[in-house]
LONU-848514 format. One record per atom (N, C-alpha, C): x, z, y; residue in three letters. Coordinates in pm, whole numbers, padded with zeros to 5 digits, always signed. Each point is the difference from the previous one (the first is absolute). Layout:
% residues N
XZYala...
***
This chain:
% residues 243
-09063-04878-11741unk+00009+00015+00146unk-00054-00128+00066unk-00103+00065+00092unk-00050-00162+00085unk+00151-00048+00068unk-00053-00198-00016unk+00070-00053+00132unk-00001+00010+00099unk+00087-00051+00078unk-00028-00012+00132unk-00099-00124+00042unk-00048-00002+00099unk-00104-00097+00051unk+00098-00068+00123unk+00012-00101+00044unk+00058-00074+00067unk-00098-00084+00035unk-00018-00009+00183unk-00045-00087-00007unk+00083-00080+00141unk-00003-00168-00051unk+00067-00035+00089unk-00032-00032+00173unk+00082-00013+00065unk+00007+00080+00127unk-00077-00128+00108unk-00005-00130-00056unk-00053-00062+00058unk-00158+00051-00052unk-00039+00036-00090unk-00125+00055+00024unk-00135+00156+00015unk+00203+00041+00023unk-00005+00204+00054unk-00020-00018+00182unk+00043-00102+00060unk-00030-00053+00115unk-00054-00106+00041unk-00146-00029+00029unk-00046-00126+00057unk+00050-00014+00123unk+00004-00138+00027unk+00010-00050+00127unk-00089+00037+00084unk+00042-00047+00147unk-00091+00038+00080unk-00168-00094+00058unk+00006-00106-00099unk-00124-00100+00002unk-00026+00041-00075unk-00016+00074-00122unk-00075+00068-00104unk-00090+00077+00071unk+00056+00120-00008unk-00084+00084+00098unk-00082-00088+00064unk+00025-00067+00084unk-00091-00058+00117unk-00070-00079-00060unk-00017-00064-00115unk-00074-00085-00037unk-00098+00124-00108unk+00062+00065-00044unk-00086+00113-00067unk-00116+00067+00082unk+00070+00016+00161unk-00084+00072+00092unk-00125-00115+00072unk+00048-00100-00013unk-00109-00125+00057unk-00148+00043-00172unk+00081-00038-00074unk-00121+00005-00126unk-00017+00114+00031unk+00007+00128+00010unk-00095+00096+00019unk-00089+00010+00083unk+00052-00075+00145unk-00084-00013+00107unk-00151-00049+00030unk+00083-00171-00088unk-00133-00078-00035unk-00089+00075-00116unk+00041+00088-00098unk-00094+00015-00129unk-00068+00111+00061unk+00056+00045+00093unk-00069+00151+00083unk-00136-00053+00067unk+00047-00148+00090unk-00033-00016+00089unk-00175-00057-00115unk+00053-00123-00061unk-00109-00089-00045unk-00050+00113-00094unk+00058+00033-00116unk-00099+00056-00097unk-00117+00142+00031unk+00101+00034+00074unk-00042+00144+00065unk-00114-00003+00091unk+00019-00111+00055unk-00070-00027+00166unk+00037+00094+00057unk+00094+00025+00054unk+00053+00122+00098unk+00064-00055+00076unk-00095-00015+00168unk+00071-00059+00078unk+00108+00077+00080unk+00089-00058+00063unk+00119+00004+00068unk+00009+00047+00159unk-00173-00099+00049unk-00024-00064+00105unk-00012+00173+00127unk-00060+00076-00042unk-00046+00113+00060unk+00156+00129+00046unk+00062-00030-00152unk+00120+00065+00085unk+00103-00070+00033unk-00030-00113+00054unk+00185-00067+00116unk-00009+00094+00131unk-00100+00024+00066unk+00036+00030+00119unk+00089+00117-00025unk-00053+00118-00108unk+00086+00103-00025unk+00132-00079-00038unk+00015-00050-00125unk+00139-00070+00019unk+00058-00016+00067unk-00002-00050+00112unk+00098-00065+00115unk-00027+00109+00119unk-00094+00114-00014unk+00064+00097+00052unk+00119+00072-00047unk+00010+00037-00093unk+00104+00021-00109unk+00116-00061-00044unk+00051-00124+00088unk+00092-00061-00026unk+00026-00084-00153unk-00107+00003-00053unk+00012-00031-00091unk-00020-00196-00007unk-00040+00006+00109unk+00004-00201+00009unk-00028+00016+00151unk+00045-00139+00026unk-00024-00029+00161unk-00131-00060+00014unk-00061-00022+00122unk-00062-00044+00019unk+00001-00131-00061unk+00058-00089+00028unk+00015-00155-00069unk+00004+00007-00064unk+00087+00093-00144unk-00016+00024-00127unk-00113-00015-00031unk-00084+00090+00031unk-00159+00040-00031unk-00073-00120-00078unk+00047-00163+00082unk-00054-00108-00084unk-00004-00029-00132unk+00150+00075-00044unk+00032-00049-00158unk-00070+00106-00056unk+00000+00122+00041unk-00098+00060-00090unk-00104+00016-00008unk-00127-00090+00078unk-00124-00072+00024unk-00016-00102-00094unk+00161-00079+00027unk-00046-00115-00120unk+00021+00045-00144unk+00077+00109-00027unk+00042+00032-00165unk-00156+00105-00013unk-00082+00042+00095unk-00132+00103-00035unk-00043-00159-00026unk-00032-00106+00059unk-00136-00120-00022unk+00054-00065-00149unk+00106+00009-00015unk+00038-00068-00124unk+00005+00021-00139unk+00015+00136+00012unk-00018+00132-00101unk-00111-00015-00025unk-00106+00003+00089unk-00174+00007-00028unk-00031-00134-00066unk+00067-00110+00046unk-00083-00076-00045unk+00068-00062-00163unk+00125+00075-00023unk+00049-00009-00129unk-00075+00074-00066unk-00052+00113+00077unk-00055+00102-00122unk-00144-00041-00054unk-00055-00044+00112unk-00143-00074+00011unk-00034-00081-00096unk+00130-00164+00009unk+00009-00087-00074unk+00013+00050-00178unk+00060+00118-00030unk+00013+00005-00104unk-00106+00113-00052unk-00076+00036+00071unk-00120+00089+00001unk-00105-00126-00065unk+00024-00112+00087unk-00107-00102-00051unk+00030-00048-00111unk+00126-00043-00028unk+00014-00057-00130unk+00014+00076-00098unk-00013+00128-00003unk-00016+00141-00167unk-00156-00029+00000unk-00072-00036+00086unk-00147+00043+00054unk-00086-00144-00054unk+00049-00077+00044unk-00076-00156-00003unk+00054-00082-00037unk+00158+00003-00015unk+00064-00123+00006unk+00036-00085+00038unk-00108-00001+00114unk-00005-00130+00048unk-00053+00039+00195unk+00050-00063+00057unk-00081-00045+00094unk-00103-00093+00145unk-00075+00002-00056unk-00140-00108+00088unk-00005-00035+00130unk+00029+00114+00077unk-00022-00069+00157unk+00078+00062+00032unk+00080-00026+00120unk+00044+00082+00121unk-00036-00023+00121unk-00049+00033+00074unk+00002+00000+00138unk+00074+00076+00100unk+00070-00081+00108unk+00104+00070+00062unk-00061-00019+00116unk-00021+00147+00081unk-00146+00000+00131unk+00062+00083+00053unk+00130+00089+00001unk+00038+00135+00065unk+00094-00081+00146unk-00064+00005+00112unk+00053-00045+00122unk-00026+00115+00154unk+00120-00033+00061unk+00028+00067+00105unk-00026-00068+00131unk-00066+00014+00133unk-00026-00115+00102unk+00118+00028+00084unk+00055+00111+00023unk+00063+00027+00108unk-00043+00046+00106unk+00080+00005+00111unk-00020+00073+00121unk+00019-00182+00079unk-00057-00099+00083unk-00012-00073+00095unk+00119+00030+00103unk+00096-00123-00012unk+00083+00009+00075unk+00108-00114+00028unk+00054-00006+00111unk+00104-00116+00028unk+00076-00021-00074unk+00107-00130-00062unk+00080+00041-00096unk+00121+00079+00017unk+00024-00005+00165unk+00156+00061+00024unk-00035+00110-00020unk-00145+00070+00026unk+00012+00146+00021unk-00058+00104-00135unk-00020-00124-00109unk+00002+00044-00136unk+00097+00132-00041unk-00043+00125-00078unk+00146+00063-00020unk+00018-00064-00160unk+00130+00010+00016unk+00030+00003-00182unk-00049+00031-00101unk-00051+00112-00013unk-00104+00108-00079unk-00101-00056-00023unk-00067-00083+00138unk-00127-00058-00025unk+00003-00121-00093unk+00034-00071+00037unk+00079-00116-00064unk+00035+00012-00113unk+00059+00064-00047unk+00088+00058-00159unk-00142+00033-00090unk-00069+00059+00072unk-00158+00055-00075unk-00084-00060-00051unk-00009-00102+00131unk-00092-00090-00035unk+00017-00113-00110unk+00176-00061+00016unk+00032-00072-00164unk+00003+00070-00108unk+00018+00142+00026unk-00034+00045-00119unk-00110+00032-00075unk-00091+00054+00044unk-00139+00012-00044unk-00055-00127-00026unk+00016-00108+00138unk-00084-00102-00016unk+00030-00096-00085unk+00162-00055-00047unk+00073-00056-00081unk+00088+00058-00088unk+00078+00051-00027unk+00080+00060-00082unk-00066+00097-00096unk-00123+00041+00036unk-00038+00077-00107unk-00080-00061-00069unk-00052-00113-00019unk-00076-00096-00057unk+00142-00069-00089unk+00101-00037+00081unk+00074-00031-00082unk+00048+00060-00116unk-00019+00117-00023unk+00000+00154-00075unk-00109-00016-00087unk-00074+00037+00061unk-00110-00070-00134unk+00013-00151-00072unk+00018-00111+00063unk+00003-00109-00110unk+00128+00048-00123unk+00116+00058+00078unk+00107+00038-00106unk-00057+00082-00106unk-00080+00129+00051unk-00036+00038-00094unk-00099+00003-00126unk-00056-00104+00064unk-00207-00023-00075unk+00016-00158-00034unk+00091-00098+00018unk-00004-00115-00089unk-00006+00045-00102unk+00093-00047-00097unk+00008+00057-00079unk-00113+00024-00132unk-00064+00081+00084unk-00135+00085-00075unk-00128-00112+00045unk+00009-00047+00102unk-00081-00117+00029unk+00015-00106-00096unk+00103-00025+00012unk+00079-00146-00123unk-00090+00020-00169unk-00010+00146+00018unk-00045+00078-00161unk-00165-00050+00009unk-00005+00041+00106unk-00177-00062-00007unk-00074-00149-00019unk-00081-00006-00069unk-00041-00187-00030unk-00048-00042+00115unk-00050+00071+00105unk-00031-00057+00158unk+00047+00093+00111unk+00142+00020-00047unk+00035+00087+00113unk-00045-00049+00140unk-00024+00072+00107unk+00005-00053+00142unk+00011+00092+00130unk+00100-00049+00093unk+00051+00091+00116unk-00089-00078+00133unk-00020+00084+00072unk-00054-00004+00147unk+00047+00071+00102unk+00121-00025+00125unk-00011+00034+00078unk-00029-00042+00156unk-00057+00140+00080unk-00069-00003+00073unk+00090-00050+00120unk-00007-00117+00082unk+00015-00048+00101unk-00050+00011+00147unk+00052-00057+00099unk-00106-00020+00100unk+00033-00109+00113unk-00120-00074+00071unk+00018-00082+00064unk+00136+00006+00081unk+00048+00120+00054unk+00141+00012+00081unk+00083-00078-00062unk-00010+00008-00109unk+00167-00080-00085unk+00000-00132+00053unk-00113-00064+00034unk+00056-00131+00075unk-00028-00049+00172unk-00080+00081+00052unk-00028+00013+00137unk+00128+00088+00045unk+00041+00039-00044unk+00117+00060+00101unk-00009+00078+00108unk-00106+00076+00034unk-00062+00074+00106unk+00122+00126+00072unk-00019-00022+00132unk+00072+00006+00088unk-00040+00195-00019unk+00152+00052-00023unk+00055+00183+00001unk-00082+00070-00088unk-00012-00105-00117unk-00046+00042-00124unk+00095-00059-00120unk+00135-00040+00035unk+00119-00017-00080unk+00065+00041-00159unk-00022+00142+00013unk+00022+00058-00093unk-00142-00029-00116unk-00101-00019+00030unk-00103-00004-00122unk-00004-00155-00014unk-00001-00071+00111unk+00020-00149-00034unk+00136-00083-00109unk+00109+00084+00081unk+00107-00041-00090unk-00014+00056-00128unk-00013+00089-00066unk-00055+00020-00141unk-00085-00005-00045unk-00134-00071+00040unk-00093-00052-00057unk+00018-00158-00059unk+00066-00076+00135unk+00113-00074-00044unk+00079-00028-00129unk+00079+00092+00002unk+00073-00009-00102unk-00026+00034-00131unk-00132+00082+00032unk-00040+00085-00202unk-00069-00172+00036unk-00069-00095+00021unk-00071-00139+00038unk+00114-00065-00130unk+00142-00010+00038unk+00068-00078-00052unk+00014+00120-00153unk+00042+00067+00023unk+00032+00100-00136unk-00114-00072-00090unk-00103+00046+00037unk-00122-00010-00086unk+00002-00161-00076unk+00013-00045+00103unk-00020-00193-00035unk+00099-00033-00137unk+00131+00094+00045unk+00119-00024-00057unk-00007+00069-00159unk-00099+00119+00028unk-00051+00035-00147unk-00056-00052-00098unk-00103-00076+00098unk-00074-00084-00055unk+00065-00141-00091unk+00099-00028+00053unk+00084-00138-00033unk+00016+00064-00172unk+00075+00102+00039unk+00084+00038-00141unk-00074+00042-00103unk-00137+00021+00038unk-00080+00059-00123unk-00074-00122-00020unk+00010-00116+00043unk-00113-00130+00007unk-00028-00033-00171unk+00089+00000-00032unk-00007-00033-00153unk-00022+00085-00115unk-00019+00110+00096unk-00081+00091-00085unk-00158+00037-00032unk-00025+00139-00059unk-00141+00014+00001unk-00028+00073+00139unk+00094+00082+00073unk-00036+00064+00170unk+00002-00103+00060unk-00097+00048+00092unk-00071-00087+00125unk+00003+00105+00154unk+00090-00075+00077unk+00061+00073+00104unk-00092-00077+00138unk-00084+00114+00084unk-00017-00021+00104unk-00043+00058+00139unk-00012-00046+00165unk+00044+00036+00107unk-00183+00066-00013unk+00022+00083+00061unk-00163+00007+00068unk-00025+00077+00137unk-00052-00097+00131unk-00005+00048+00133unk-00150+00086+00014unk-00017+00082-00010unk-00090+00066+00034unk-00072-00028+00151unk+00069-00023+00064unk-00016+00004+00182unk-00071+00154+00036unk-00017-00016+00122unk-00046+00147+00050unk-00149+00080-00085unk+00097+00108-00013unk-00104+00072-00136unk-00032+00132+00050unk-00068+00082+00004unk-00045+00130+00018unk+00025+00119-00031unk+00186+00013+00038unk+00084+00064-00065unk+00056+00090+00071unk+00097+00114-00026unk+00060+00070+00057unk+00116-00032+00133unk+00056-00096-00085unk+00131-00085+00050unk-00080-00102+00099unk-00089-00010-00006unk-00055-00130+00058unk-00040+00136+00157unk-00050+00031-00016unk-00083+00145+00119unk+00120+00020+00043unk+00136+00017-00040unk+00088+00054+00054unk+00084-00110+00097unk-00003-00088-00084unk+00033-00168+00092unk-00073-00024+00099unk-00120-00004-00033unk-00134-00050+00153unk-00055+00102-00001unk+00032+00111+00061unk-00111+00114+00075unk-00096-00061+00070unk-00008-00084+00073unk-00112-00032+00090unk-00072-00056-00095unk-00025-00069-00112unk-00074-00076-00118unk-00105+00099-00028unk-00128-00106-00016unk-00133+00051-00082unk+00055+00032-00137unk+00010+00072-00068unk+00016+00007-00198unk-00156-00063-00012unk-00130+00028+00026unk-00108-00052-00025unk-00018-00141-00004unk+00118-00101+00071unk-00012-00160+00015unk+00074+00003-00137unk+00079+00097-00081unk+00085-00048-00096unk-00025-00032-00128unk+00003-00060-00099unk-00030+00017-00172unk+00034+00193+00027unk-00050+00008-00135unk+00043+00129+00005unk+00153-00033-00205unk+00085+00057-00043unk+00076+00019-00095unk-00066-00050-00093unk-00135+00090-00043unk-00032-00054-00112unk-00082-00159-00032unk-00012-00067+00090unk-00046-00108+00008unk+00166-00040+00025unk+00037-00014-00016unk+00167-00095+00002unk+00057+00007-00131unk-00017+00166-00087unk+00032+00012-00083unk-00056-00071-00126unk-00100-00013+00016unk-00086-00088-00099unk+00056-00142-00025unk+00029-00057+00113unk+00062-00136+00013unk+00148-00027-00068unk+00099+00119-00003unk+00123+00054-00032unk+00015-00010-00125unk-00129+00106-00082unk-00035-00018-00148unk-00042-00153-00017unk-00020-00046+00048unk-00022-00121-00070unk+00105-00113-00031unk+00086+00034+00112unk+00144-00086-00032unk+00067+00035-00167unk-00022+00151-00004unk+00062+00070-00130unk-00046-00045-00106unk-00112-00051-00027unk-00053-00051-00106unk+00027-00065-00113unk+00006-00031-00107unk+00057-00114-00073unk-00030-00105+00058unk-00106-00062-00010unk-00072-00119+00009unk+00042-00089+00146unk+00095+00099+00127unk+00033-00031+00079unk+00166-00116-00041unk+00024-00099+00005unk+00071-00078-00040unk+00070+00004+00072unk+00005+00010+00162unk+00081-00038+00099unk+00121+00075+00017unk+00148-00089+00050unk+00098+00100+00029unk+00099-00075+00142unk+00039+00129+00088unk+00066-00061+00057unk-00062-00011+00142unk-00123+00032+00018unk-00118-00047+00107unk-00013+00125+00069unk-00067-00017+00155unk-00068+00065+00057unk-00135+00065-00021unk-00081+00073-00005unk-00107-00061+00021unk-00031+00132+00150unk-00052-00139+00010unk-00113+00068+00210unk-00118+00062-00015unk-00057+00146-00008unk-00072+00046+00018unk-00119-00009+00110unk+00052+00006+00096unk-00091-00076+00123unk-00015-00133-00020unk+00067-00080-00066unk-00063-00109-00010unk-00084-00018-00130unk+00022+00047-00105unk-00041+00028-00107unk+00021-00137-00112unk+00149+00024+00060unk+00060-00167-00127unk+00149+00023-00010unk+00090-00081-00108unk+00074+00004-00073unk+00086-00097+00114unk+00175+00034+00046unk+00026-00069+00107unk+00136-00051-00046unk+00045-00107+00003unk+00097-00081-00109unk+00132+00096+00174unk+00173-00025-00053unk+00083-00013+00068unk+00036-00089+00010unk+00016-00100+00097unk+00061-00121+00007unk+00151-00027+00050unk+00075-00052-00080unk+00141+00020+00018unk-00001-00126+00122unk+00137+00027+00071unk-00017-00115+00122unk+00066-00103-00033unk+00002-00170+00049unk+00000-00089-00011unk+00164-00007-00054unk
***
């Protein structure tokens, strides 16, 4: 005659962070391995009661994080290793006073413009570190230190990815990655047409002449870390800490 099977009760019932930590790993392995974004059905969601509006953020940030876990480990089954990154995905905003900023706007703009870069260094060191000349580049712009008046939101996080980046740079110094800023200035872009409507695009570089310059930071042979470099000026621009 079979036994009985017993099983004990602390593990006939998980807790309730099990589950939830079970349901996060499905989310992210859905999210990254799958590439199946999230992004297209919130609005249905939060018609549906299923998250609030404000909610909506965390599950924006668990779709960007998922991807780029899945990504990161897409690269390393694939290569092992990886060579460059460039972080160029930026938002200008809508032009405006700071009182009469809404929240939303504001919240958007650190996120895209900073926090999701911060997302990538978490996720793509690492695989950079793996490479014999790893090297990161992100895209800056003159605002981060002119401070230009009801353009707040893109200044203050251009700003701050300014320090992120620098601060990346510190910690990988002694390594083989080579971390750096690069200002493009006014380029012949979407975001740019949408910022200055009244602007010639014909006075502008056009992308692929900027991009060329971009690749070249990525390079091995490029030594430098930690730096600017000025496109319109077409030189390498030290930060100078103050007295």
């Amino acid at each position: 005659m079979a036994e009985d099977i017993v099983i004990p009760a602390h593990r006939a019932q998980p807790r309730p962070w099990h589950r939830a930590a079970a349901g996060l790993s499905a989310l992210l392995l859905g999210i990254g391995f799958s590439r199946f974004g999230f992004a297209p059905l919130i609005p249905a969601l939060i018609q549906a009661h299923w998250f609030g509006a404000a909610d909506a953020a965390y599950l924006g940030a668990a779709n960007l994080m998922g991807y780029l876990i899945g990504a990161a480990a897409a690269l390393h089954e694939r290569y092992g290793r990886l060579d460059a990154l460039v972080g160029n995905a930026a938002i200008a905003g809508v032009p405006s006073p700071l009182d009469h900023i809404e929240p939303k706007a504001w919240d958007e703009s650190l996120a895209i413009n900073l926090t999701a870069n911060w997302h990538l260094i978490r996720a793509m060191n690492p695989l950079l570190r793996l490479s014999a000349a790893g090297r990161a580049v992100f895209i800056t712009s003159g605002v981060a230190t002119s401070a230009r008046a009801y353009w707040a939101p893109y200044s203050v996080s251009k700003a701050a990815l300014d320090a992120l980046v620098r601060t990346y740079a510190e910690e990988t110094s002694s390594t083989n990655v080579r971390v750096n800023l690069f200002n493009p200035g006014p380029t012949r872009t979407r975001m740019r047409a949408l910022a200055m409507p009244g602007e010639d695009p014909a006075m502008l570089p056009a992308p692929d002449e900027v991009a060329a310059k971009i690749a070249d930071l990525c390079l091995p042979d490029f030594s430098e870390t930690g730096k600017l470099y000025d496109f319109r000026a077409g030189k390498l621009l030290e930060f100078v800490r103050p007295a």
